[in-house]
SEDRENRO-224699 format. One record per residue: residue number from 0; x, y, z of N, C-alpha, C, CB in turn. Coordinates in nm, 2 decimals. Glycine has a CB too. Layout:
# residues N
  nr    npx    npy    npz   capx   capy   capz    cpx    cpy    cpz   cbpx   cbpy   cbpz
 NUM      X      Y      Z      X      Y      Z      X      Y      Z      X      Y      Z
...
//
This chain:
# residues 54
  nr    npx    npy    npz   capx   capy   capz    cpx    cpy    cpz   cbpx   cbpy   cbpz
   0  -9.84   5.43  -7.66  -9.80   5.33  -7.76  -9.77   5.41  -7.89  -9.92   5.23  -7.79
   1  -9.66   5.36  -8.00  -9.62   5.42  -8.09  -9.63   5.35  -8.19  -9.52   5.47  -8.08
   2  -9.67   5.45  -8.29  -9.70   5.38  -8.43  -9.61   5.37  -8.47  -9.79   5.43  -8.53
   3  -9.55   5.23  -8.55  -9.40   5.23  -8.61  -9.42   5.12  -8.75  -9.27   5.15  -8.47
   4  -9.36   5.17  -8.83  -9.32   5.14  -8.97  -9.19   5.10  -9.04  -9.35   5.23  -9.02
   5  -9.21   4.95  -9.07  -9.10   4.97  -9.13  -9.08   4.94  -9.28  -9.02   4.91  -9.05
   6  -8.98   5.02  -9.38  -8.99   5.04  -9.46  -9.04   4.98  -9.57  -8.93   5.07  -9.46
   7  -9.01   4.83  -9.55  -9.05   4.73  -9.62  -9.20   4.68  -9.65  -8.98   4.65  -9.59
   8  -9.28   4.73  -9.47  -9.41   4.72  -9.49  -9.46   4.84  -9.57  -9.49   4.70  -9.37
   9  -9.43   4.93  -9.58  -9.44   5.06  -9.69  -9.42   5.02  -9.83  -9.34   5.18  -9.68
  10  -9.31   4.92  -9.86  -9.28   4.92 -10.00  -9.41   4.84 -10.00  -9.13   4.86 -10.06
  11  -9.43   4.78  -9.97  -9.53   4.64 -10.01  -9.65   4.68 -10.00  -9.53   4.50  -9.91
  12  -9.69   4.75  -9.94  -9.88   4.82  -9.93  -9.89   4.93 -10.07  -9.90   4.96  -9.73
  13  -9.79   5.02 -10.08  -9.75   5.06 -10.20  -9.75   5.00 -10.32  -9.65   5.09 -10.18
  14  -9.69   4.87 -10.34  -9.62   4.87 -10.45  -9.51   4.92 -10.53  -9.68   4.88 -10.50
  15  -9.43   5.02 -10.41  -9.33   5.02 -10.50  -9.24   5.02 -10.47  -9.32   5.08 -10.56
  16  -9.08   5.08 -10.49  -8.95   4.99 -10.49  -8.90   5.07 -10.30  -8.80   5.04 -10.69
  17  -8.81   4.98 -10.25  -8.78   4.99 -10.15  -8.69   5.13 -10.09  -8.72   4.88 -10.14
  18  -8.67   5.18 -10.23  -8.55   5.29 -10.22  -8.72   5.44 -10.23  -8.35   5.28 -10.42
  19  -8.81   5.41 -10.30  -8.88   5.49 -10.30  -8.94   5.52 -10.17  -8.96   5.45 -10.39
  20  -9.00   5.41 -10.09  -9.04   5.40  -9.97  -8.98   5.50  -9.86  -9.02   5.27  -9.94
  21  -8.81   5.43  -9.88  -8.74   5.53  -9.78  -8.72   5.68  -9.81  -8.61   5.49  -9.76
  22  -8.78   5.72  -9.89  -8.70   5.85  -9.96  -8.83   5.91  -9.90  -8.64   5.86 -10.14
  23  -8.94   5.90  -9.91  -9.08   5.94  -9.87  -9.07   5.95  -9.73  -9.20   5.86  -9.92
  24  -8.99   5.80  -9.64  -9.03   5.79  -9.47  -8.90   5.92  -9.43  -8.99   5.58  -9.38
  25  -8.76   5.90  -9.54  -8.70   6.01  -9.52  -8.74   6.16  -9.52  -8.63   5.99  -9.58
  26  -8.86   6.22  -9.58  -8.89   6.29  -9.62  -9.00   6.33  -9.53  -8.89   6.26  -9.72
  27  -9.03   6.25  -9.44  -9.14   6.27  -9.30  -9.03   6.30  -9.19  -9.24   6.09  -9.24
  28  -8.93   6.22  -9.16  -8.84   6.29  -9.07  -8.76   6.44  -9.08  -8.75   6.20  -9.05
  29  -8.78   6.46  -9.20  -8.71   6.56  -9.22  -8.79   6.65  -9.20  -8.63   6.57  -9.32
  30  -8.94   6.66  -9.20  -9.05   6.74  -9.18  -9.08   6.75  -9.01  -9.16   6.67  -9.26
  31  -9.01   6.66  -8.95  -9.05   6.60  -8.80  -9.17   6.53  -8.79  -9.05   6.71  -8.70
  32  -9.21   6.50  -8.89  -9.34   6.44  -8.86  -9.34   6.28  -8.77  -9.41   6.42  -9.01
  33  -9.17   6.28  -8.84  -9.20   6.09  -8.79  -9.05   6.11  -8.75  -9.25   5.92  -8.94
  34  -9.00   5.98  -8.68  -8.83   6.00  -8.65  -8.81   5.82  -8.70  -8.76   6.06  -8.42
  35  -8.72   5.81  -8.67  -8.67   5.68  -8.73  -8.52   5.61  -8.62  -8.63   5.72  -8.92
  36  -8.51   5.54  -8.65  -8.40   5.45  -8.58  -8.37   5.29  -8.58  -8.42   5.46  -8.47
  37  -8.26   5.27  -8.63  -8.18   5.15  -8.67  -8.18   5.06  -8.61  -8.08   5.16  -8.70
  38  -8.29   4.94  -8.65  -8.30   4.78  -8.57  -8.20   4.72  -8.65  -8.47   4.68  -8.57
  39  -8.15   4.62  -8.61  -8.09   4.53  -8.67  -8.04   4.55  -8.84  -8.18   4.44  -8.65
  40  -8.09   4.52  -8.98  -8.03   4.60  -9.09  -8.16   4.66  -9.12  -7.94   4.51  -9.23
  41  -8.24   4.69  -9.08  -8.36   4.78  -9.09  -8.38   4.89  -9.05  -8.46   4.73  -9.06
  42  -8.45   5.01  -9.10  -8.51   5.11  -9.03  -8.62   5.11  -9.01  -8.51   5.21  -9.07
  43  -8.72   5.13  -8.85  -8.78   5.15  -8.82  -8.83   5.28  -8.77  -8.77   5.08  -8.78
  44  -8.97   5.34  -8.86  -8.97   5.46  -8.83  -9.09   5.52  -8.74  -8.96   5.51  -8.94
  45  -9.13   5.59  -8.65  -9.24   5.63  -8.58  -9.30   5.78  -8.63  -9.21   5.62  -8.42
  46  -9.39   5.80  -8.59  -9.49   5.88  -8.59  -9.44   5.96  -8.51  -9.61   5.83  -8.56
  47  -9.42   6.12  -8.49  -9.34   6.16  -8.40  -9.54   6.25  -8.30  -9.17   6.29  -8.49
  48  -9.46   6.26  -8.16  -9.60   6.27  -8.07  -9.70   6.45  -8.18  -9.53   6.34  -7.81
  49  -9.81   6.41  -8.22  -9.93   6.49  -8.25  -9.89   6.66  -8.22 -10.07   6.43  -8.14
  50  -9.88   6.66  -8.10  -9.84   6.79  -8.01  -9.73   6.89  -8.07  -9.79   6.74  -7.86
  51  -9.62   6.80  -8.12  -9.54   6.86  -8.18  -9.53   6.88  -8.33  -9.45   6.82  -8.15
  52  -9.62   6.88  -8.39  -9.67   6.89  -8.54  -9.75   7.05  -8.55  -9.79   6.74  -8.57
  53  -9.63   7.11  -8.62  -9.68   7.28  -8.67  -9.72   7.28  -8.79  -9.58   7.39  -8.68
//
């Protein structure tokens, strides 16, 4: 099972603006920590597997 996020439940647990949210979930994929992929007009992002975290 995969933990998945999407940005808007981030803005909202946060408090803050939607473009902040993504820039942070952007900022996990670019680390490989998490990957992401396009539902419908949303991004949904996951937790990338434990194992591959250096």
């Amino acid at each position: 099972m995969r933990f998945c996020l999407y940005v808007t439940d981030i803005k909202d647990s946060l408090g803050c603006a939607y473009n902040t949210a993504a820039t942070v979930l952007n900022g996990l994929v670019d680390l490989k920590l998490f990957s992401k992929q396009k539902t419908g007009n949303e991004w949904i992002y996951s937790i990338a597997d434990l194992k591959s975290w250096q």
